[in-house]
C-alpha positions as MATLAB code, in Angstrom:
seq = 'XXXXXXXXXXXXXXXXXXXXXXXXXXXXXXXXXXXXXXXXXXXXXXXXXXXXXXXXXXXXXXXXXXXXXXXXXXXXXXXXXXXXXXXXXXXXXXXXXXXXXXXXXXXXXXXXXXXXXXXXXXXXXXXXXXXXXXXXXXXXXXXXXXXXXXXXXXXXXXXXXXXXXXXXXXXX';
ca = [
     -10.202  -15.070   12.644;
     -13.822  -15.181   12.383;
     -14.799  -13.461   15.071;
     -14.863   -9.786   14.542;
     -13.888   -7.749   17.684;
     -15.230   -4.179   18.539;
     -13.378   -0.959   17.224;
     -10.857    0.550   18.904;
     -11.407    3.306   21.086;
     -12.175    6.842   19.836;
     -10.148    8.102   22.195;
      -7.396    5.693   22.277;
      -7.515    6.028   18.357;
      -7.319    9.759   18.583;
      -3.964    9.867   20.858;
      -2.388    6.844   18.433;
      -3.230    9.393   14.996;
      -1.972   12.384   17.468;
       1.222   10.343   17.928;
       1.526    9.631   14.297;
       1.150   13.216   13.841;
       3.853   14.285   15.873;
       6.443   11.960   14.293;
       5.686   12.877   10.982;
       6.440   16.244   12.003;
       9.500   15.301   13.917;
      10.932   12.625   11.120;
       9.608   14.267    7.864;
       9.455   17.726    8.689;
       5.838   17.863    7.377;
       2.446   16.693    8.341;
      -0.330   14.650    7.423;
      -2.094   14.203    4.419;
      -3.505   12.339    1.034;
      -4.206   14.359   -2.083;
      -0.381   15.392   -2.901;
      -0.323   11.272   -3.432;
      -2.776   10.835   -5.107;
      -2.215   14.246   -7.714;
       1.388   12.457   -8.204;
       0.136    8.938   -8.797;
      -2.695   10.726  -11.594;
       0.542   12.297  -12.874;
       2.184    9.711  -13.905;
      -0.750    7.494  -15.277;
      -0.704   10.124  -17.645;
       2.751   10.244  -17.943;
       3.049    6.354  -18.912;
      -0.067    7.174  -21.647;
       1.498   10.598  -23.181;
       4.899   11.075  -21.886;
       5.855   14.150  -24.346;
       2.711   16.139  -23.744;
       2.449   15.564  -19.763;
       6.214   17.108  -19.278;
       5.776   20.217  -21.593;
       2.207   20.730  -19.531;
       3.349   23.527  -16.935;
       1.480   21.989  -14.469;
       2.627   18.309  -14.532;
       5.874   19.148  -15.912;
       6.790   19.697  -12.215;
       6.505   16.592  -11.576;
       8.036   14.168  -14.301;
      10.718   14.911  -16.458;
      14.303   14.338  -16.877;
      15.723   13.946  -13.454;
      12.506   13.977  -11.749;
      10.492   11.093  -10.114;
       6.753   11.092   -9.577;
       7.057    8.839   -6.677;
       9.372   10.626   -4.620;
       7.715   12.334   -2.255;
       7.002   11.390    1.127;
       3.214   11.010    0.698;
       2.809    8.686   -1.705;
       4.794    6.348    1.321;
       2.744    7.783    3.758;
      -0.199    6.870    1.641;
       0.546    3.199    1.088;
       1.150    3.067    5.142;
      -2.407    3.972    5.514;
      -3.742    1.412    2.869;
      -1.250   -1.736    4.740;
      -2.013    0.064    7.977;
      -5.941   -0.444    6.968;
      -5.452   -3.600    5.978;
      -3.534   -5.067    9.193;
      -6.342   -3.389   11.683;
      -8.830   -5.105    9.345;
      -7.230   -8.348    9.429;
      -6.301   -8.109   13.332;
     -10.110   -7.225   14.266;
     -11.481  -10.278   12.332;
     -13.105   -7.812    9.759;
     -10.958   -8.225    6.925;
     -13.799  -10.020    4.176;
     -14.485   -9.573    0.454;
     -17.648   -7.619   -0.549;
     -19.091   -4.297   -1.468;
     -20.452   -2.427    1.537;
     -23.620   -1.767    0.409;
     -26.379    0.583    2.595;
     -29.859   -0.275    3.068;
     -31.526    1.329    0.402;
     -31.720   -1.324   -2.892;
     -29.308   -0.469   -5.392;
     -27.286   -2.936   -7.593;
     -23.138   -3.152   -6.732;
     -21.979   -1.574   -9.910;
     -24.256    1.723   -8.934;
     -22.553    1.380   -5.758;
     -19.444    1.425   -7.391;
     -20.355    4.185   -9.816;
     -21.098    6.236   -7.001;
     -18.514    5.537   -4.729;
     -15.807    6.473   -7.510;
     -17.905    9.922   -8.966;
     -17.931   11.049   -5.251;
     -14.311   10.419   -4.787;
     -13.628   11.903   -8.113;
     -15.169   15.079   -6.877;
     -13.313   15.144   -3.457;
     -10.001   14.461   -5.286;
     -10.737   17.395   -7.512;
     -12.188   19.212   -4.937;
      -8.937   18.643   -2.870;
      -6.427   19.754   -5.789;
      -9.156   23.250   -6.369;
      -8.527   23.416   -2.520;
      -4.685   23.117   -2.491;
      -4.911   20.115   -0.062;
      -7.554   17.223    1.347;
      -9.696   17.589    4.882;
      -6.729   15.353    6.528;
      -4.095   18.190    5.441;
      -6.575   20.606    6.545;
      -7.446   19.443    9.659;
      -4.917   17.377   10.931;
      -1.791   19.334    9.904;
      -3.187   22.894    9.312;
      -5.190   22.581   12.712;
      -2.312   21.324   14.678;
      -0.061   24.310   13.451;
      -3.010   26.646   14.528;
      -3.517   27.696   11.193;
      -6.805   30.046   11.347;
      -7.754   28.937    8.046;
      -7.751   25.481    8.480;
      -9.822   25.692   11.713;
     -12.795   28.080    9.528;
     -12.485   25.344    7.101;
     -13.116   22.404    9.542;
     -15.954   24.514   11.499;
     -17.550   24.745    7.854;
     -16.942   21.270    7.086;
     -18.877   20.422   10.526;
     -21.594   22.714    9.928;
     -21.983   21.408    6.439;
     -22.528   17.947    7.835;
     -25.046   18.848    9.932;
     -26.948   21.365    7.338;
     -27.440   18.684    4.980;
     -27.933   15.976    7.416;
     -31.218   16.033    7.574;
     -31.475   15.760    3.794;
     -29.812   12.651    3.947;
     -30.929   10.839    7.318;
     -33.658    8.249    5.910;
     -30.853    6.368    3.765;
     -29.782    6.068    7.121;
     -32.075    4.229    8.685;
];
């Protein structure tokens, strides 16, 4: 597959994650999201380095210990879906290639790198401060007409285009 084919449809994409939506509500009885997986998969890294002192932390207690798990819970499936799902529409739209994605502006790989993991360090922390990541918020808050999550995703949009401008010549 060398020929890489357009993306799908923003609109036909939007129904299909609507859909996926809706049956995560109907077979899990809860809806989308990504930082609950990712707070449990932290969890136990730190359980495998300092089992003793992560289980009498209140926090991460809750989630290892005797009789407890840290991968069961629904979302760390639901997040390895998303990575295969990735993967497969990658693969089936001829786009699936090694390589750092790198912008226009000059700036070695391992900066790229560097950056790319310090911003999703602060999102991941941002999302546990938050109690939940933009997907929760939006996707499942919004679709159960939660007020809060819709002031939080008006913000979010404003945001964007506040600091825009700030931003737009590493665009071009």
């Amino acid at each position: 597959m060398n020929q890489q084919r357009p993306f799908w449809n923003p609109y036909v994409a939007g129904v299909a994650l609507g859909l996926v939506l809706l049956g995560s509500f109907l077979i899990v009885g809860n809806g989308l999201g990504a930082s609950g997986a990712a707070t449990r998969l932290g969890v136990g890294a730190a359980h495998l380095v300092a089992p003793y002192e992560v289980e009498q932390n209140a926090y991460f207690g809750s989630y290892v210990g005797p009789g407890k798990n840290v991968l069961d819970d629904w979302l760390v499936f639901e997040v390895l879906g998303v990575v295969l799902g990735g993967a497969l529409g990658a693969y089936s739209a001829g786009r699936m290639r090694r390589g750092i994605s790198m912008g226009k502006r000059p700036v070695s790989p391992w900066t790229r790198l560097a950056l790319a993991f310090v911003g999703g360090l602060l999102m991941g922390v941002a999302a546990r401060f938050g109690r939940g990541c933009t997907s929760g918020q939006a996707l499942t808050g919004g679709s159960a007409l939660s007020l809060g999550s819709w002031v939080f995703m008006m913000c979010v949009f404003a945001g964007g285009y506040l600091f825009a401008p700030l931003v737009r010549r590493q665009w071009r």
